[in-house]
Steps between C-alpha positions, in 0.01 A plus 500: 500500500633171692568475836722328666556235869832503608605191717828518696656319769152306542332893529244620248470852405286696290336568268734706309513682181782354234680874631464452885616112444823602346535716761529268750822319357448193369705216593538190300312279685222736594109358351315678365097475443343701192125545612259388267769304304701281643450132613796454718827691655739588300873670527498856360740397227208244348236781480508722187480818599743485808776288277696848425486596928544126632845386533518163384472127700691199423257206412490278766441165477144525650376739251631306196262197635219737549512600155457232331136333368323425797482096390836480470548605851333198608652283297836588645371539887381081398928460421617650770305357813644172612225392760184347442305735651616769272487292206102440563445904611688587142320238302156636688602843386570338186147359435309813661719698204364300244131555642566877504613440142182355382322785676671731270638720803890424504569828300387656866655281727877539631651174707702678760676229748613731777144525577480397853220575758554563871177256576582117584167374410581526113607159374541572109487764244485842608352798275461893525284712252596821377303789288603825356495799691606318832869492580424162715329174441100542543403155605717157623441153631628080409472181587447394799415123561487439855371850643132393528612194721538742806117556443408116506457509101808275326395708152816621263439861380640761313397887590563834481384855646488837319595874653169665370638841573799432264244310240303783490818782472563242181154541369516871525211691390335194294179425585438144515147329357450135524382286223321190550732173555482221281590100610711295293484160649745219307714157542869545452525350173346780364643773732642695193188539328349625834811755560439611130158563557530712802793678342217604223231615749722710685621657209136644459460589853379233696560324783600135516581227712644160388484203688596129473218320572715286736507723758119573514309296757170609433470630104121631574634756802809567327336605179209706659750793556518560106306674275606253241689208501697289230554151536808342280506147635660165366670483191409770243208337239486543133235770549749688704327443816 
């Protein structure tokens, strides 16, 4: 049997059975949260089983961009700014999509640009993770280029933090065994074949880390953490290699 959150007037309530929901009256721009199921808020009148007790909501503007394909989105946030700086934040967001797209993780990724956080020390994209089971985002961080100046360190960073008492109301009652974690080291021309490969070695239950070689100041420390490691460097050779 679902159950339901109920968020009104910036208030949530719950959880409530689909009877005790109706119950309450819904109003057309009540949100609703179906636990276990749903990846965002949504108005009564867009979730199947209330449709027939929700009265219905005009389409605002708003909703019909949030609706469509997430790349599109960006393509028409690029059109509308008019200043440079958010020209260069949409075309970042732009490339970073097209990363996420070679990952092969768009399919769980939603672009939401209301997103706004109430630190100053952020500088660029902002990001909040969600899971089933939780009515509220499980773990959250950015970009933040100029934070570790404060702390005599002029290093750009991206980071994030994770709620473990909401991570582990997502994981339930699954127990959790690690596996051992495998090293895929590469240069960028062959970054597909290395995402490929990882893609394959997670579908059979390992754990992988890819890395450009770039970024690696010391390959002999960096590579000691594995239990194997994979090196796809230079341009691929007639052997494959």
């Amino acid at each position: 049997m679902d159950t339901y959150l109920l968020l009104r007037s910036n208030k949530q309530s719950g959880p409530y059975t689909l009877q005790q929901l109706v119950t309450t009256g819904l109003k057309p721009y009540d949100l609703v949260w179906v636990e276990g199921k749903s990846a965002a808020w949504r108005y009564p009148s867009e979730v199947e089983n209330l449709k027939e007790y929700a009265p219905s909501t005009e389409e605002q503007p708003f909703d019909r961009f949030y609706k469509k394909p997430e790349e599109k989105k960006i393509e028409e946030a690029v059109e509308l700014v008019e200043n440079e700086a958010g020209k260069k934040a949409a075309g970042d967001l732009k490339k970073l999509w097209n990363m996420l797209d070679a990952y092969g993780v768009t399919d769980e990724i939603k672009i939401d640009f209301n997103l706004v956080s109430h630190m100053s020390y952020y500088t660029g994209i902002l990001f909040e993770v969600f899971a089933e089971n939780v009515g509220f985002h499980i773990g959250n961080g950015g970009r933040y280029d100029q934070l570790l100046e404060k702390f005599a360190s002029k290093t750009p960073a991206t980071g994030f933090g994770i709620q473990l008492d909401r991570l582990i109301e997502a994981l339930g009652e699954e127990v959790y065994e690690p596996s051992a974690v495998y090293g895929i080291l590469y240069s960028q021309e062959r970054l597909d074949e290395a995402l490929a490969l990882a893609a394959e070695q997670r579908k059979q239950g390992y754990r992988v880390v890819t890395q450009e070689i770039a970024g690696v100041d010391d390959v002999d420390v960096f590579t000691a953490q594995f239990e194997e490691v994979t090196f796809l460097i230079g341009k691929r050779g007639k052997g494959g290699q």
